[in-house]
Z-matrix of the N, CA and C atoms (Angstrom, degrees):
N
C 1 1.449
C 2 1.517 1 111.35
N 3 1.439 2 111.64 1 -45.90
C 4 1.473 3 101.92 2 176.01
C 5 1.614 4 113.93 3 -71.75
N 6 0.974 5 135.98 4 -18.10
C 7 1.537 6 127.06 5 166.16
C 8 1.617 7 103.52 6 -64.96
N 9 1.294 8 132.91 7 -49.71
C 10 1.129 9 130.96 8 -131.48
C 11 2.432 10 85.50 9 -106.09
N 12 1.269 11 120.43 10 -46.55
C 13 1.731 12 115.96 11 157.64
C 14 1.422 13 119.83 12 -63.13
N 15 1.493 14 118.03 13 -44.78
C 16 1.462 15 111.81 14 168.57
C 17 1.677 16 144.61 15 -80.30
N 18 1.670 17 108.46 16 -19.58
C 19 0.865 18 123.44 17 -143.32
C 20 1.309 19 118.92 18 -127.35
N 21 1.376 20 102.51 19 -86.86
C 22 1.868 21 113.78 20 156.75
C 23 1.918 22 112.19 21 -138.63
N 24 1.733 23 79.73 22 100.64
C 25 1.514 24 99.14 23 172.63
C 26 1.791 25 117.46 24 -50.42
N 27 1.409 26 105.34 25 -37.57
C 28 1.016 27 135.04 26 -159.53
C 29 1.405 28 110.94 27 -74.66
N 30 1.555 29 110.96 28 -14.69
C 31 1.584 30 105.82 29 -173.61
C 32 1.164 31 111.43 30 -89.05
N 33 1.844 32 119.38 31 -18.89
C 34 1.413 33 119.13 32 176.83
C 35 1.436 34 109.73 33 -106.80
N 36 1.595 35 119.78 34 20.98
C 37 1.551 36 122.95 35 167.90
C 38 1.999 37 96.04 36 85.34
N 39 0.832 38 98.24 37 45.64
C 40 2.071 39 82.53 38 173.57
C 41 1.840 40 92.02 39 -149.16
N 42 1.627 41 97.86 40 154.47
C 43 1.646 42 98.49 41 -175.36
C 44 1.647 43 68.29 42 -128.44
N 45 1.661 44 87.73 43 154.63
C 46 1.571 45 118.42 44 169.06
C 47 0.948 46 113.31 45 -90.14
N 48 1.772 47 127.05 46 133.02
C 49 1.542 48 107.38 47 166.13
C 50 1.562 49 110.39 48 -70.73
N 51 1.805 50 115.78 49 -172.05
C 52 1.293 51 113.57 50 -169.10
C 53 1.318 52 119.86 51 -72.50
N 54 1.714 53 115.28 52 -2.62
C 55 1.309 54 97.66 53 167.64
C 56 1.839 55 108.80 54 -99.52
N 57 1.057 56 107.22 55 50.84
C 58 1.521 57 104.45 56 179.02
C 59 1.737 58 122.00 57 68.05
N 60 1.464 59 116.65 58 -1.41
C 61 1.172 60 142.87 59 -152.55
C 62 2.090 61 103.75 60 -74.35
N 63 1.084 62 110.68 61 150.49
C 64 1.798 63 99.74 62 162.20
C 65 1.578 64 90.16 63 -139.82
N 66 1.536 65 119.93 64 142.34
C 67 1.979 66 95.88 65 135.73
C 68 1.268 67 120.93 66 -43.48
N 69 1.677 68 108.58 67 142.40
C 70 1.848 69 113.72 68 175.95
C 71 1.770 70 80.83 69 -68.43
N 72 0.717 71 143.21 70 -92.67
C 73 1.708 72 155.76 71 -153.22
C 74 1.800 73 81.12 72 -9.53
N 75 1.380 74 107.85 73 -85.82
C 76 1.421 75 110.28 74 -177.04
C 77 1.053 76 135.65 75 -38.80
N 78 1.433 77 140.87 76 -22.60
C 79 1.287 78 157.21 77 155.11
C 80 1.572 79 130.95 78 -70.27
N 81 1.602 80 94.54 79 -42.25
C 82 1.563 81 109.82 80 126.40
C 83 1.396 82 121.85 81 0.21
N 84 1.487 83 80.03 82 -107.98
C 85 1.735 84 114.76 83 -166.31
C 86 1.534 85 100.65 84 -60.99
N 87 1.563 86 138.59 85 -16.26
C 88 1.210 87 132.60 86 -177.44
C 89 1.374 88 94.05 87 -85.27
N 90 1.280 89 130.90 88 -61.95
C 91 1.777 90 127.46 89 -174.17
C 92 1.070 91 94.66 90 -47.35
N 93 0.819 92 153.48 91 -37.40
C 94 2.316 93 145.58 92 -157.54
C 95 1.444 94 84.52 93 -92.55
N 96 1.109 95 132.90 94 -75.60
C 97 1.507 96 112.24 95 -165.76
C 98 1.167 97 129.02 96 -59.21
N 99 1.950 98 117.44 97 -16.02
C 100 1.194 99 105.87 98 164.31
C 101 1.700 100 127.63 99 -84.28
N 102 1.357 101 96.42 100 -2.54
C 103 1.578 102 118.81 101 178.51
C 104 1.039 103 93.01 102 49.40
N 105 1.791 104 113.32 103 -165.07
C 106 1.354 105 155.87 104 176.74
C 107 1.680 106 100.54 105 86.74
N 108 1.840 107 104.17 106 50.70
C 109 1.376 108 103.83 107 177.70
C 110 1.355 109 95.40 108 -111.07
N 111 1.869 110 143.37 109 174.71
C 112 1.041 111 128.91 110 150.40
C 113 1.424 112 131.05 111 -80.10
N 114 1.612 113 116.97 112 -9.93
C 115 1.248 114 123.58 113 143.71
C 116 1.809 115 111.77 114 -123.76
N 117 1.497 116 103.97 115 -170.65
C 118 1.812 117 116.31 116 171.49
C 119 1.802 118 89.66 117 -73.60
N 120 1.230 119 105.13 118 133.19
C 121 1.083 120 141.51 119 146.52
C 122 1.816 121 114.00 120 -48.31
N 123 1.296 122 103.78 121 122.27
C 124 2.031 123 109.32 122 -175.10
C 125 1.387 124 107.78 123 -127.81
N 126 1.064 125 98.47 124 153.76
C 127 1.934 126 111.05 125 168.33
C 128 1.788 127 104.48 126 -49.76
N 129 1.458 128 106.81 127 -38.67
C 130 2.042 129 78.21 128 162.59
C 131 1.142 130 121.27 129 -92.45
N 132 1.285 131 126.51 130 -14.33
C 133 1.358 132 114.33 131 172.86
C 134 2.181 133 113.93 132 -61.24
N 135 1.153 134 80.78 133 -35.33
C 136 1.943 135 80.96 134 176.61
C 137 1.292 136 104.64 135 -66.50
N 138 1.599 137 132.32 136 -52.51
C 139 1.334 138 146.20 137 -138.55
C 140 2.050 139 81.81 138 -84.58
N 141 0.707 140 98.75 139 -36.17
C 142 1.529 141 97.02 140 -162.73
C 143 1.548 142 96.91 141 -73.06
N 144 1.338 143 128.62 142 -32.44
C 145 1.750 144 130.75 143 174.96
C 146 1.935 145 97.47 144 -81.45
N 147 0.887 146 124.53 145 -36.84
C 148 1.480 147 113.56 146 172.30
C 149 1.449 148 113.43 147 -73.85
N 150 0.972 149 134.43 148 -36.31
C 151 1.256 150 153.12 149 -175.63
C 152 1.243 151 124.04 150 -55.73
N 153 1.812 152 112.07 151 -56.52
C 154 1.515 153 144.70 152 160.55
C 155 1.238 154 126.97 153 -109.98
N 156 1.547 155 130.66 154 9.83
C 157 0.956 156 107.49 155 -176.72
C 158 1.653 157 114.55 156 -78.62
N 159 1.387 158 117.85 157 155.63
C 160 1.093 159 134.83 158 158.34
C 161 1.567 160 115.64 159 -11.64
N 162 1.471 161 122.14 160 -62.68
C 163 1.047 162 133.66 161 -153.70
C 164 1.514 163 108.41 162 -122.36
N 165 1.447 164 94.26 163 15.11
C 166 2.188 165 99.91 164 176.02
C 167 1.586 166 99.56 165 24.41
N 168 1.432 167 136.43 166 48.78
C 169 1.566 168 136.21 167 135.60
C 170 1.295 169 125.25 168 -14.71
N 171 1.592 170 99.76 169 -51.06
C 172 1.918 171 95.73 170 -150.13
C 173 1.668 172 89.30 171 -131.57
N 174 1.775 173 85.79 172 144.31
C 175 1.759 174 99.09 173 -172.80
C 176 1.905 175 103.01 174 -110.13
N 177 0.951 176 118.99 175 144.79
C 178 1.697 177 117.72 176 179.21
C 179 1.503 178 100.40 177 -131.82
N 180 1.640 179 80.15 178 121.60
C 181 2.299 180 86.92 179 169.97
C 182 1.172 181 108.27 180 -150.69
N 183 1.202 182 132.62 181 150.00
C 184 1.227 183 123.82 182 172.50
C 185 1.551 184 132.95 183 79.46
N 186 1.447 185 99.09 184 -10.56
C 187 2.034 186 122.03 185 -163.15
C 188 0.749 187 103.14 186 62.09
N 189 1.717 188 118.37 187 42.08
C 190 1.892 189 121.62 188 132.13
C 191 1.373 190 105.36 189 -126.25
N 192 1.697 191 113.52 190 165.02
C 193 1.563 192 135.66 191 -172.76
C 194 1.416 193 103.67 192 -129.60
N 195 1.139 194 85.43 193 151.67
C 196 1.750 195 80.52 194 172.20
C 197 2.111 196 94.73 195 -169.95
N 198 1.333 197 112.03 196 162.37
C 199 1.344 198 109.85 197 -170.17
C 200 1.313 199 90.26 198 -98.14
N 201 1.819 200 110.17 199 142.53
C 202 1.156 201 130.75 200 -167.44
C 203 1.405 202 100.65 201 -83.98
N 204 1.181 203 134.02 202 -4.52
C 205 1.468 204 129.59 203 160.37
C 206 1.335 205 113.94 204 172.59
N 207 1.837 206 122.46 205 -178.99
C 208 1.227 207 105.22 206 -173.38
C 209 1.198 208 114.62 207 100.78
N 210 1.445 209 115.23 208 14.00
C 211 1.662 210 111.60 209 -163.25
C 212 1.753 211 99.79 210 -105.08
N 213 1.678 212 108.71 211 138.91
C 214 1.399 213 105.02 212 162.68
C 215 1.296 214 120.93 213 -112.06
N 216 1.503 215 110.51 214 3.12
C 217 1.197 216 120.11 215 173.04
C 218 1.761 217 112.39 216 -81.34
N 219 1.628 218 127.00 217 147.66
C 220 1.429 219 122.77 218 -166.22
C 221 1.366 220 113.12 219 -68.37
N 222 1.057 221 128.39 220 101.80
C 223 2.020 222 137.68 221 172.90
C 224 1.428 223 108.02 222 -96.99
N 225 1.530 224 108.30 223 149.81
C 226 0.924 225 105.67 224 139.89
C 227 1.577 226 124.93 225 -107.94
N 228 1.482 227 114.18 226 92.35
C 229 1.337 228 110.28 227 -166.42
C 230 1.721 229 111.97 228 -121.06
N 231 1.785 230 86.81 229 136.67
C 232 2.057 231 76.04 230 -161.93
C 233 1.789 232 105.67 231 -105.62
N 234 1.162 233 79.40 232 124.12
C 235 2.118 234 86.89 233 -169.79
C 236 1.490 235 92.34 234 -75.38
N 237 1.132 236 103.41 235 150.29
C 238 1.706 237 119.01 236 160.25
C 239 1.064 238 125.86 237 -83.50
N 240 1.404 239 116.68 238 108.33
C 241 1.673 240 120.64 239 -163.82
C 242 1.766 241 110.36 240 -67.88
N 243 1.086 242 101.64 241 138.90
C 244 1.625 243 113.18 242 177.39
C 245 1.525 244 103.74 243 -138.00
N 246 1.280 245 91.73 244 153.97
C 247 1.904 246 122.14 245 176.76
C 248 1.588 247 102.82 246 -62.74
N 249 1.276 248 138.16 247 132.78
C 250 1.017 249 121.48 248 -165.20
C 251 1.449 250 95.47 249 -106.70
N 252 1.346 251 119.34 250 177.33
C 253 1.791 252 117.62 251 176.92
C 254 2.105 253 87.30 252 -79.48
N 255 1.568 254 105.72 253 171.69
C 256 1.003 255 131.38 254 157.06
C 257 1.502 256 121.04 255 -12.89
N 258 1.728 257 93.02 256 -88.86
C 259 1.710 258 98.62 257 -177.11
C 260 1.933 259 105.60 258 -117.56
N 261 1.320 260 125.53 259 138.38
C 262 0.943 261 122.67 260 172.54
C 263 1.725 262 105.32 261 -119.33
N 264 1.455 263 118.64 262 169.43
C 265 1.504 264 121.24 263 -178.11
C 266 1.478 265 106.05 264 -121.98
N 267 1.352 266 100.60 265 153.24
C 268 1.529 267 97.26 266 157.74
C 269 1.691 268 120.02 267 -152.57
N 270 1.049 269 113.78 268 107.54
C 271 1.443 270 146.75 269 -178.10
C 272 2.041 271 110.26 270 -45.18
N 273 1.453 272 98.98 271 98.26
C 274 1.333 273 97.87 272 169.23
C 275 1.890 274 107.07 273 -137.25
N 276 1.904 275 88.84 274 -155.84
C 277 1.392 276 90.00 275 -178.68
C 278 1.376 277 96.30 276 -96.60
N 279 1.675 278 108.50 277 173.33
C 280 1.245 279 138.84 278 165.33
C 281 1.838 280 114.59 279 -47.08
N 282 1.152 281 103.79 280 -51.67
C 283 1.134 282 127.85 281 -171.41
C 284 1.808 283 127.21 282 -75.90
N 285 1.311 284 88.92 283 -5.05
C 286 2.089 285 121.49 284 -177.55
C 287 1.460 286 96.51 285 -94.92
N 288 1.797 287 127.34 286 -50.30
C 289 1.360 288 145.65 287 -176.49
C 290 1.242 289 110.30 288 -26.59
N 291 1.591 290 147.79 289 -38.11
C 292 1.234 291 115.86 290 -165.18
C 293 1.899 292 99.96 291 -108.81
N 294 1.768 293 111.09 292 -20.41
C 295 1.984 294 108.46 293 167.01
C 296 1.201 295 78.60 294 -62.21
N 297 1.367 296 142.79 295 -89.81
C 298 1.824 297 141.54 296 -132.44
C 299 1.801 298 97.48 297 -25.83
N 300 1.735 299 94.14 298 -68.23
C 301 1.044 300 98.99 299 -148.55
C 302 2.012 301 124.47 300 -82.87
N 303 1.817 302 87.48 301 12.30
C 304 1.323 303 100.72 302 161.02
C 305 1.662 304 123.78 303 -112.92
N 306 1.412 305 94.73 304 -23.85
C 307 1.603 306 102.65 305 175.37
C 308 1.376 307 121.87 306 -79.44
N 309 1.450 308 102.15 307 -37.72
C 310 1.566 309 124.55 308 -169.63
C 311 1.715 310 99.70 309 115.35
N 312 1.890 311 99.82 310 -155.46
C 313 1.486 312 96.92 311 163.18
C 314 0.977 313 121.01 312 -123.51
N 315 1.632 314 133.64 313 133.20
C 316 1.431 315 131.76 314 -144.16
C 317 1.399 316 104.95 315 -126.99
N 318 1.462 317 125.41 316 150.84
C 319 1.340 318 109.79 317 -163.79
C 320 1.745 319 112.41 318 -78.27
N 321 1.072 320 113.85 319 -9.74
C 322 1.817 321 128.02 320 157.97
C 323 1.795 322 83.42 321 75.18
N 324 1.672 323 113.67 322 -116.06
C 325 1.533 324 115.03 323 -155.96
C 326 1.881 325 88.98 324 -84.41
N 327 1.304 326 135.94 325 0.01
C 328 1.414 327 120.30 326 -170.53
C 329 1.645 328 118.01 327 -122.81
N 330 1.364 329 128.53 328 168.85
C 331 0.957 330 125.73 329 -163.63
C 332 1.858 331 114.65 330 -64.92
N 333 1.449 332 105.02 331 -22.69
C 334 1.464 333 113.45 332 -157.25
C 335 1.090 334 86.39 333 -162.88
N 336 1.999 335 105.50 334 168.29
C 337 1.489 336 118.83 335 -155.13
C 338 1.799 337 82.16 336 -92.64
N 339 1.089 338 127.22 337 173.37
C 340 1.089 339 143.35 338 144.16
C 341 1.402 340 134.60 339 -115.08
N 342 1.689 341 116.24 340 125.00
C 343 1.654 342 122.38 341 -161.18
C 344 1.250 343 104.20 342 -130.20
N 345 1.278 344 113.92 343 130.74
C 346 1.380 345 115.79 344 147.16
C 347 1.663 346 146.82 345 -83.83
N 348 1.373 347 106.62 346 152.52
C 349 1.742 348 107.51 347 -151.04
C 350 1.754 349 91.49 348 -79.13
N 351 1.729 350 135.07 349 -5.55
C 352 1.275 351 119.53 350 -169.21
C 353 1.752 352 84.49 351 -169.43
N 354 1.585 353 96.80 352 146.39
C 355 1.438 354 127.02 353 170.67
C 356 1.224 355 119.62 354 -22.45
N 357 1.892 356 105.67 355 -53.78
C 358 1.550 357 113.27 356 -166.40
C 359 1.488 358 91.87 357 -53.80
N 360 1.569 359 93.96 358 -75.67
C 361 1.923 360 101.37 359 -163.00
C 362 1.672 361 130.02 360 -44.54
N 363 1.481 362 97.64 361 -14.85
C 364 1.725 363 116.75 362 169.56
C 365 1.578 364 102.86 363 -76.09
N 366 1.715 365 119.93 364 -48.20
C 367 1.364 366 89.82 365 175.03
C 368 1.287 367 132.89 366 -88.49
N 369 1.993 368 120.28 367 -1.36
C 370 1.143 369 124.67 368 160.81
C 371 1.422 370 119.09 369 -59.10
N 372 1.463 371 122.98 370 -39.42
C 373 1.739 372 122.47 371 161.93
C 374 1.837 373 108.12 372 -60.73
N 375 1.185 374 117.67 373 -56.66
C 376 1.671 375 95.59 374 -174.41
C 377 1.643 376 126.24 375 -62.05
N 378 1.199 377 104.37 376 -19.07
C 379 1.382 378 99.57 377 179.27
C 380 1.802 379 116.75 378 -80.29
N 381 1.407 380 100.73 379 -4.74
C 382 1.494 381 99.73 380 169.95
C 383 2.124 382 102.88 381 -77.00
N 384 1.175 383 102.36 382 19.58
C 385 1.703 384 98.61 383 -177.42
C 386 1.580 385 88.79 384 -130.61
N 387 1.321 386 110.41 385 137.01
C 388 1.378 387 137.03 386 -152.18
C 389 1.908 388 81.85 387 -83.01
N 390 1.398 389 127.77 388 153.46
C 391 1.116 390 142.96 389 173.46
C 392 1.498 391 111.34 390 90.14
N 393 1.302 392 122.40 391 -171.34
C 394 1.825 393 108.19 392 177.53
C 395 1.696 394 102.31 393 -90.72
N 396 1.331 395 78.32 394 162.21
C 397 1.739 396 119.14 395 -166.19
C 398 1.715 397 104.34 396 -79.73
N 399 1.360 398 120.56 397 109.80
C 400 1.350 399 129.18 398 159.78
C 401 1.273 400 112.29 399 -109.58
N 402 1.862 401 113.26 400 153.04
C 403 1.512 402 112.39 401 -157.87
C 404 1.726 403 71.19 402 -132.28
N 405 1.351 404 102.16 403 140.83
C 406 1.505 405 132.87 404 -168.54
C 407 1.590 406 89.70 405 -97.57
N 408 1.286 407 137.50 406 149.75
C 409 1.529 408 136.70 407 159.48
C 410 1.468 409 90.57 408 -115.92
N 411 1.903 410 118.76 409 117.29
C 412 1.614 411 115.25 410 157.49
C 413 1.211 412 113.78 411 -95.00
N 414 0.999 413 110.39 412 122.55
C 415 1.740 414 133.20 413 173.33
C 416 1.750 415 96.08 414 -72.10
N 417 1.894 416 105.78 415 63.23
C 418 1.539 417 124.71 416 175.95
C 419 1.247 418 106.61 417 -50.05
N 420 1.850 419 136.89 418 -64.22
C 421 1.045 420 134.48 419 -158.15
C 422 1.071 421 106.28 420 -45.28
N 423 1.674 422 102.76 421 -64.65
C 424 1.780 423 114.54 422 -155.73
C 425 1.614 424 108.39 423 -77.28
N 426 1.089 425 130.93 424 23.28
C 427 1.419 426 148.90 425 -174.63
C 428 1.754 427 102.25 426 -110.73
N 429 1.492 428 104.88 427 -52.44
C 430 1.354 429 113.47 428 -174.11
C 431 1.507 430 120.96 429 -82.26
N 432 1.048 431 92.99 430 -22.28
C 433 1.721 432 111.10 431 159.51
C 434 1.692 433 104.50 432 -88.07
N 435 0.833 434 136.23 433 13.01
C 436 1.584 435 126.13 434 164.01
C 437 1.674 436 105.73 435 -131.79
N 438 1.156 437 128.02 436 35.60
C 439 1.148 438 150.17 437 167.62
C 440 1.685 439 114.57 438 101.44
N 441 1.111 440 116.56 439 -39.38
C 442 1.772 441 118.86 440 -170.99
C 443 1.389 442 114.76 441 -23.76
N 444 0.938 443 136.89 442 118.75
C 445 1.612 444 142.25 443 179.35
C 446 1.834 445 103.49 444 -85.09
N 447 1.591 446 101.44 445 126.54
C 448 1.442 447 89.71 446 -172.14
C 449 1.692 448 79.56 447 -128.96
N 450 1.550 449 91.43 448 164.10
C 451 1.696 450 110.52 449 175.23
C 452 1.341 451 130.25 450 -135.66
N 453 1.244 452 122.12 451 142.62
C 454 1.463 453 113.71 452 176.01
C 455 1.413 454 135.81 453 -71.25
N 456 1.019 455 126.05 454 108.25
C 457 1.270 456 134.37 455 -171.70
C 458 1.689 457 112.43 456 -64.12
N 459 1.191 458 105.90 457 -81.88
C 460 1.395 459 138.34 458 160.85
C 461 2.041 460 125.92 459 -158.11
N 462 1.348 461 77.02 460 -147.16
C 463 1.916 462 64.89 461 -159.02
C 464 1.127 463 119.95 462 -53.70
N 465 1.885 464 117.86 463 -38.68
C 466 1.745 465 127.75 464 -179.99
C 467 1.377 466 95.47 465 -117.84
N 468 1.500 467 136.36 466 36.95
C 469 1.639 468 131.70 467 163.27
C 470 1.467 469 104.68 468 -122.47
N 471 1.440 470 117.62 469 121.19
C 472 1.381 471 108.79 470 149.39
C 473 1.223 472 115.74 471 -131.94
N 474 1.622 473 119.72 472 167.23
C 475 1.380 474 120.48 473 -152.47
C 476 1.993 475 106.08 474 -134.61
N 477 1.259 476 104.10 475 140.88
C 478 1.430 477 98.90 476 -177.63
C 479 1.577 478 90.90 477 -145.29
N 480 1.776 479 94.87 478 146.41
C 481 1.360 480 106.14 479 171.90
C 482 1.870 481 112.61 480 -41.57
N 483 0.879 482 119.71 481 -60.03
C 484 1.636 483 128.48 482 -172.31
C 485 1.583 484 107.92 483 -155.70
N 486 0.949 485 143.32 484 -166.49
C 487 1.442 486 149.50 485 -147.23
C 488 1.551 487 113.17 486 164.17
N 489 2.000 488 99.60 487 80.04
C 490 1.709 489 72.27 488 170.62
C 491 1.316 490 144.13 489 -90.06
N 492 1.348 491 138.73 490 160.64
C 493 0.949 492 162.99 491 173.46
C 494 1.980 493 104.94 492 -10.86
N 495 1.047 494 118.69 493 -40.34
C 496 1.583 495 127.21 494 171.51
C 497 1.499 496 116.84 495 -73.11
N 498 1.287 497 121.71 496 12.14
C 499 1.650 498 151.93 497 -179.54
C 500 1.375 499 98.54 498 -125.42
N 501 1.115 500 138.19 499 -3.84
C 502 1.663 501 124.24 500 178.20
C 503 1.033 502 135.73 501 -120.66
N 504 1.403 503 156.44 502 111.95
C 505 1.270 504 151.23 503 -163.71
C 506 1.317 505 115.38 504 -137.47
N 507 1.097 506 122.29 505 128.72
C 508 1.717 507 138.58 506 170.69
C 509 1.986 508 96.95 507 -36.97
């Protein structure tokens, strides 16, 4: 589901509207035809990954879904701005360290930066980047008080247009 709401709608035959949106019915019926499940795929089997997943991804209203963020495909999707806590992290490679820390952090292939609310989950995201793992400290408050618009992701994700570089410290 997250390849097919975030990523490429297109590989299991379904287009998103502009808010990132599908019918569940339709998304449905696209996972079954692409098979390689051990059974058909149901409205609880989805509801039960939105419901519990780990990473609360995907939002359902209306008998449509759509992933609550994370998208690199073009949306127009409008996050709800929130106050962010104090300090947030964000988990990369070694080898990102000297653009980061002149560019800032930029959303690169996705719509928005992605941060985590604590250390652990910052270094569980950097180590998905090949080389060693550095944890960014964003100085969130004083960012959001100087205009930066930040958003809620879920419980340990938050998301900001960009983050510059005068917000970041080793």
């Amino acid at each position: 589901m997250s390849k097919a709401l975030r990523h490429q709608p297109e590989r299991i035959g379904i287009t998103l509207a502009p808010d990132g949106s599908v019918a569940l019915d339709e998304l449905i019926c696209a996972l079954n035809r692409r098979g390689g499940w051990p059974r058909m795929i149901t409205v609880a089997d989805v509801m039960q990954v939105v419901e519990h997943g780990s990473k609360q991804r995907f939002a359902v209203e209306g008998g449509r879904i759509r992933a609550r963020y994370g998208h690199s495909v073009p949306l127009a999707i409008d996050y709800e701005r929130a106050e962010p806590p104090a300090v947030l992290y964000h988990g990369t490679s070694e080898r990102f360290l000297d653009d980061i820390m002149t560019e800032g952090l930029l959303p690169m292939g996705r719509q928005v930066v992605h941060l985590s609310a604590d250390v652990e989950t910052a270094l569980i995201v950097g180590r998905r980047h090949r080389g060693k793992t550095v944890i960014l400290r964003v100085d969130a408050l004083r960012a959001a008080h100087d205009g930066i618009r930040f958003y809620r992701g879920n419980s340990d994700t938050w998301l900001a247009d960009r983050i510059p570089a005068t917000y970041l410290s080793l």
